[in-house]
Legacy VTK file of the C-alpha trace (Angstrom):
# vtk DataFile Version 3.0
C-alpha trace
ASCII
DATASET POLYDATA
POINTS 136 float
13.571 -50.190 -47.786
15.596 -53.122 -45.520
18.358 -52.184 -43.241
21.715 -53.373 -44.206
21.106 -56.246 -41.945
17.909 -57.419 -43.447
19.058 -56.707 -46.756
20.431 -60.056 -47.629
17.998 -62.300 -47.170
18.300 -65.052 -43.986
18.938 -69.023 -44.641
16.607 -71.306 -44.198
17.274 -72.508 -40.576
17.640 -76.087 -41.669
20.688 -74.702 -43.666
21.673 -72.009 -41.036
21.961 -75.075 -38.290
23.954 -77.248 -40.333
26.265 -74.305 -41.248
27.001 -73.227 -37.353
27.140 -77.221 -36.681
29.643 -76.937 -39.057
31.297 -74.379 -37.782
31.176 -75.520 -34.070
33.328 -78.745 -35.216
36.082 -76.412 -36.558
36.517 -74.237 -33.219
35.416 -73.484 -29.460
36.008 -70.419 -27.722
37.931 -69.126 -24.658
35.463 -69.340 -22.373
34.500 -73.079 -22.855
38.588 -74.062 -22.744
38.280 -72.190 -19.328
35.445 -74.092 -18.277
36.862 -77.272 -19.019
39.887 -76.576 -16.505
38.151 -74.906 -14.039
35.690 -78.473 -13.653
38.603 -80.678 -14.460
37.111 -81.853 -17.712
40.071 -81.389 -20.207
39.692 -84.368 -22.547
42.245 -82.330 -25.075
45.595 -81.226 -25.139
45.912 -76.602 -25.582
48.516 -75.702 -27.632
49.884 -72.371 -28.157
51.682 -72.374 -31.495
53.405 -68.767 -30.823
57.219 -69.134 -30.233
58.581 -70.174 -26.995
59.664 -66.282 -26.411
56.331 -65.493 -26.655
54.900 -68.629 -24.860
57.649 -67.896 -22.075
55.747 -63.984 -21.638
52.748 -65.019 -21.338
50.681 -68.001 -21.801
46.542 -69.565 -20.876
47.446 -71.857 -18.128
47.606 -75.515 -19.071
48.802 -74.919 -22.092
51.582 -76.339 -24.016
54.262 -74.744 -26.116
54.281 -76.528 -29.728
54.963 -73.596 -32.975
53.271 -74.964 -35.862
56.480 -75.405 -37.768
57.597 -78.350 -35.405
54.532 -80.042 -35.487
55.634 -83.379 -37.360
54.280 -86.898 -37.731
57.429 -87.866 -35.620
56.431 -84.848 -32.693
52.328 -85.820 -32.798
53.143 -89.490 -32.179
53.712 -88.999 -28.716
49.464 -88.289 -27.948
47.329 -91.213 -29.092
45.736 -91.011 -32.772
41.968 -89.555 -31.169
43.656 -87.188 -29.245
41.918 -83.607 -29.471
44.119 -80.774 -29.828
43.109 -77.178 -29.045
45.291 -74.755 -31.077
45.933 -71.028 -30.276
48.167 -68.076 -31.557
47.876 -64.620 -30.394
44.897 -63.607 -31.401
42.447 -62.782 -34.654
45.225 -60.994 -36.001
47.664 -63.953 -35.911
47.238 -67.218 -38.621
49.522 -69.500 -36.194
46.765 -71.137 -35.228
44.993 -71.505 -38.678
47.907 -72.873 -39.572
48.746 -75.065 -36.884
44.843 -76.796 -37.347
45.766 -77.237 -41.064
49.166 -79.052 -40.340
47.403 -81.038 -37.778
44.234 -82.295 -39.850
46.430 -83.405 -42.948
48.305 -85.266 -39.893
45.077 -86.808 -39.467
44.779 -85.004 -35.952
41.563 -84.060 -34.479
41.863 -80.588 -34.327
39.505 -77.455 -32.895
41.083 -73.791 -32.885
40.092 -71.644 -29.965
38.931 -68.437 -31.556
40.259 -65.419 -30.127
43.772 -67.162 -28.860
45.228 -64.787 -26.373
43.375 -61.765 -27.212
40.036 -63.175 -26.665
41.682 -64.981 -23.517
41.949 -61.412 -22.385
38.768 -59.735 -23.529
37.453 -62.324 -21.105
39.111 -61.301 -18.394
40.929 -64.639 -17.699
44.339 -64.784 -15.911
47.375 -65.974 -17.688
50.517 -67.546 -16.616
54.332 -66.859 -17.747
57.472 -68.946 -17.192
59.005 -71.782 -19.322
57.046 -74.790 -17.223
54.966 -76.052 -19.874
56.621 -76.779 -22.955
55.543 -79.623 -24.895
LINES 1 137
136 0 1 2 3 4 5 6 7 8 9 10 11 12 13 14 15 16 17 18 19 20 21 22 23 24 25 26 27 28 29 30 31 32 33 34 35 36 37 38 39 40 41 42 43 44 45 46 47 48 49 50 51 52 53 54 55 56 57 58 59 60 61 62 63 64 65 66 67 68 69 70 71 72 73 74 75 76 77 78 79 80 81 82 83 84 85 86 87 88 89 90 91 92 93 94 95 96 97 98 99 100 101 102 103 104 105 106 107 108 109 110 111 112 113 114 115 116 117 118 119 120 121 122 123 124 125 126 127 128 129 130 131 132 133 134 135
C-alpha cells in the first residue's frame, strides 16, 4: 500500500519541468528580492500593494507604496512598458498581491509576485523598514 505521498502518481519530468518553469515566470521569493538588493542587481521595481497605513508600519526596504486599486494605465505610465514589477501584500493570507499581478498583466505589465509578501519576508529573518519615505 503507497503512502499518501506516493499515492498519486508523479509527472513525467518533461511535464513536471515545464510546469515549475511555468510557475517560476509567475513569482520569485523573498529571498531572491533580498539578494537582488543586497548585490545591487534590482532590474525591477517592489511594490507593496497594502495601504499606505500599513506600508507606513512596516515595509521590505526598497519598496514602493502602490494599493492595487490605484494602479491605472495613467499611474503605470510613469515606468517604461518592459519594466518588471515585483508585487507584495501581507502575506499568504492576503490576495493584494494576486490582485495587484492581475491588474498589472491586463495593463500589459510584466509582472512576478513575491510569494510570501511580508510574512515570508519575516520567516526569513530579513529586516524591515517603517516611515512614509518611499511612496510611489
Amino acid at each position: 500500500m503507497p503512502s499518501p505521498v506516493s499515492e498519486i502518481p508523479t509527472a513525467a519530468s518533461e511535464t513536471a519541468a515545464e510546469h515549475f518553469a511555468r510557475k517560476l515566470a509567475f513569482e520569485t521569493d523573498c529571498s531572491d528580492v533580498h539578494a537582488a538588493f543586497a548585490s545591487g542587481k534590482v532590474d525591477f521595481v517592489l511594490l507593496d500593494v497594502r495601504s499606505p497605513a500599513l506600508f507606513n508600519l512596516s515595509h521590505v526596504p526598497g519598496a514602493l507604496n502602490l494599493p492595487h486599486g490605484k494602479m491605472t494605465a495613467h499611474r503605470m505610465s510613469e515606468w517604461p512598458d518592459d519594466t518588471l514589477f515585483v508585487v507584495y501584500c501581507a502575506g499568504p493570507h492576503c490576495n493584494g498581491a494576486d490582485k495587484a499581478a492581475l491588474r498589472l498583466s491586463r495593463l500589459g505589465l510584466p509582472v512576478k509576485m513575491m510569494i510570501g509578501g511580508l510574512t515570508g519576508w519575516a520567516d526569513e529573518g530579513l529586516a524591515f523598514e517603517g516611515g512614509e519615505s518611499a511612496a510611489a
